[in-house]
N, C-alpha and C positions, 0 to 999 in steps of 0.2 A: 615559391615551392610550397605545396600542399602542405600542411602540419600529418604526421604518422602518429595515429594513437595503438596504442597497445591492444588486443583484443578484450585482457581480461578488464582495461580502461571501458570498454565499448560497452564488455557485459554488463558491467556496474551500472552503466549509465541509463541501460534498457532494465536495470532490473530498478531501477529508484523509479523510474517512470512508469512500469506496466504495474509493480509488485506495490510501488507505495505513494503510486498516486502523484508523485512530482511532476510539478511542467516544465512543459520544455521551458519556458523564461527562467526559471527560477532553477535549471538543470547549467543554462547557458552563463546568468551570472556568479553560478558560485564555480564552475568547472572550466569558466572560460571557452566552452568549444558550442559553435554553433546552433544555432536550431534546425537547420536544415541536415546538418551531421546526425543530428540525434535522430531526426525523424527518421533519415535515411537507412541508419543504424535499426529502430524498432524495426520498418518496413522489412529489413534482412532475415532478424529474429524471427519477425511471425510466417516472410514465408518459408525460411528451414524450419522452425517447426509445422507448417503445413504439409512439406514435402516428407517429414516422418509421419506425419499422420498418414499422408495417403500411401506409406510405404506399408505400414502397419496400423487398419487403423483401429486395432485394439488400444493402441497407446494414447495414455494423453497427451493431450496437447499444453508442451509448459507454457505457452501464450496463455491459454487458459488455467491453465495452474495458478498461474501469476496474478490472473484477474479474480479467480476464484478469493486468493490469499486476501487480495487487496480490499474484497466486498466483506471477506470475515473480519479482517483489521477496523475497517470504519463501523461493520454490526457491532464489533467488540467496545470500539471506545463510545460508541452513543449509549451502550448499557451500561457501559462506564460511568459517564456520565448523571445517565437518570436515577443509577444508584448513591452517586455523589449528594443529587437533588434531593434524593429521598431521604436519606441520613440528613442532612440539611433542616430541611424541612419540619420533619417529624424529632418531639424532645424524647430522651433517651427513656426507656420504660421505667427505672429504678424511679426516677424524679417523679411521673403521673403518681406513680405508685404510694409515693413518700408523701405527693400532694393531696392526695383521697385520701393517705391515713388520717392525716392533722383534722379534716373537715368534720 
């Protein structure tokens, strides 16, 4: 007999995957449920939101909401990052400063 998951299970599962970039393996060994479920599952997501687009299509599409979210999440943490670098990299102004007085 089939395993029945919960919708709002389902939603989760499409929203870890489209909103933040999770794979389906990495979706499958930590939630236990398929990859062919999940995939099945997005394919459902994107085309009801298709079918409200072309219902209305001033609306967004949360497929693309989601993707939009997911490319500002990874823009976000690479600036993250290069600012990390940058603090890293560069010594703090007070010390240059402290170092040219002495000279």
């Amino acid at each position: 007999m089939p395993q029945v998951y919960e919708p709002e299970f389902k939603r989760k599962l499409v929203r870890l995957h489209l909103e933040e970039g999770r794979s389906y393996k990495s979706l499958t060994q930590e939630y236990g449920v398929s990859k062919s479920a999940i995939s099945k599952w997005v394919e459902l997501f994107s085309n009801e939101c298709q079918k409200k687009v072309n219902a209305d299509p001033t609306a967004l599409n949360d497929a693309d909401l989601m993707k939009e979210n997911l490319r500002l999440r990874k823009e976000l943490e690479e600036a993250r990052k290069e600012n990390l670098f940058l603090k890293k990299d560069c010594p703090p102004q007070k010390a240059w400063i402290h170092e040219r007085a002495s000279l």
